[in-house]
Every structure is written in C-alpha cells, then in structure tokens.
N, C-alpha and C positions, 0 to 999 in steps of 0.2 A: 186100507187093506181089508181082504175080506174072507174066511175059511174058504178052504176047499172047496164046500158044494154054492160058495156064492151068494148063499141067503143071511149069513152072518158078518156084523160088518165086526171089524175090531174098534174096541171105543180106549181112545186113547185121549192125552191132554190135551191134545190138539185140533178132535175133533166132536169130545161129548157134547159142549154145548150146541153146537152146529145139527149134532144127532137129536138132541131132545127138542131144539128149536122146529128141524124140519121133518120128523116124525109124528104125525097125530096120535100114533100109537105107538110105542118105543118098549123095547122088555130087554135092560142090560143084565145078562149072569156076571155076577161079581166073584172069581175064581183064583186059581195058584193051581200050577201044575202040580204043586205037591199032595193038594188036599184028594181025599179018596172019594167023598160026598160029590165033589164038585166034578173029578171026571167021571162020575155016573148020571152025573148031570145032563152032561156034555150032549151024547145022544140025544135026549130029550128034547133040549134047546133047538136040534140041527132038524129034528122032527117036527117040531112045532115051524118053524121057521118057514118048512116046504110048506104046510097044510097051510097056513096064513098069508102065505104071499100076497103082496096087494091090500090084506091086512092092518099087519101087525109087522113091524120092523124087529130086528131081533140084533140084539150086540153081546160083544161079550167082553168083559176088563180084565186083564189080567192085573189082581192088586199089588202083586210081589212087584211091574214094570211101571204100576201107573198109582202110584201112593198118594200121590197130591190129588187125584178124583176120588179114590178109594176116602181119604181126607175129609174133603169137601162133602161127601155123602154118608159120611161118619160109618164106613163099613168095621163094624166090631167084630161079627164074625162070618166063615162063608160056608156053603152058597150062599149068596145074597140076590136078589133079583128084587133091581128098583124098574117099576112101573110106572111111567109116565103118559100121562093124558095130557095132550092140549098145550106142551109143551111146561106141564107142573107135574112133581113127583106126586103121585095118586096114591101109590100105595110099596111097601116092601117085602117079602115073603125070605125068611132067612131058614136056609136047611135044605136038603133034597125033597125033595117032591115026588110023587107017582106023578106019572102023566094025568091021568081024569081028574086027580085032585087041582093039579096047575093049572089045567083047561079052565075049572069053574073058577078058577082064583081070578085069571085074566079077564073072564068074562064080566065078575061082578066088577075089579077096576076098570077095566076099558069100556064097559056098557055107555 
C-alpha cells in the first residue's frame, strides 16, 4: 500500500524486509497517529520523498499497527527514522527534524 501522493510506501510485517532488501536507499518514519512530533513530521517525509525520487525510497511504519518491526528495531521513542544502506540499518535519527538539518543527516548516511 502506498500514501496518497504515491512516493510513500507503507512498511508493514509483511513487507519491511523485502523493503530494506530492495531499496539501496531506504528512510522508514517510525510514527502513531497520536504523536504531535511525528505528524509534523509527516509533511517532511511526503517532501523529501518527491525531491528524491529515483533516489531514496521512503516508508513509513505505523508502531501502534506494526509492534513486532517497531520490536525488532527496538523503537523506544518516536519519530524514529531508521536509515538503511545497502540493505544494513546505517544509521537512526529519533525526534522531528527541520528539513535542512534531515537533508544533511540522509546525505552523510546514504553517501
């Protein structure tokens, strides 16, 4: 399944590792409709998602639906945005973000 404008896929149990397998570049927002950080987030992620197309793959997990990935990646708190190179978690960024500051985050893991 995939958001609205198409460039977000949904990462769910069924199909994360399949995502981080055939992604060379992969960025999951780890979220909850309840949390306030994380739909400020939300925008960001749908933004980035257009600019990198072709890129940089872009997911989003909802942890409240999908507890056993949220689990497995030991999400403690959110936003969370796990970053995956090469099919290996590269790096983790926990908390909202500005966009410029996200920008260089992505760049120095996915370089």
């Amino acid at each position: 399944m995939v958001k609205d404008n198409g460039l977000v896929l949904e990462a769910t149990a069924h199909n994360m590792d399949e995502m981080v397998k055939n992604n060379p570049s992969l960025v999951v927002d780890c979220w909850a409709p309840w949390c306030g950080p994380c739909r400020m987030m939300g925008p960001v992620i749908e933004e980035l998602a257009a600019d990198y197309k072709g890129k940089i793959t872009f997911g989003k997990l909802n942890i409240d639906d999908q507890q056993d990935v949220a689990i497995k990646y030991q999400i403690q708190a959110i936003p969370t945005l796990l970053i995956f190179k090469d099919g290996k978690l590269a790096d983790r960024k926990v908390g909202a973000l500005p966009r410029k500051l996200l920008e260089g985050e992505l760049a120095k893991s996915l370089a």
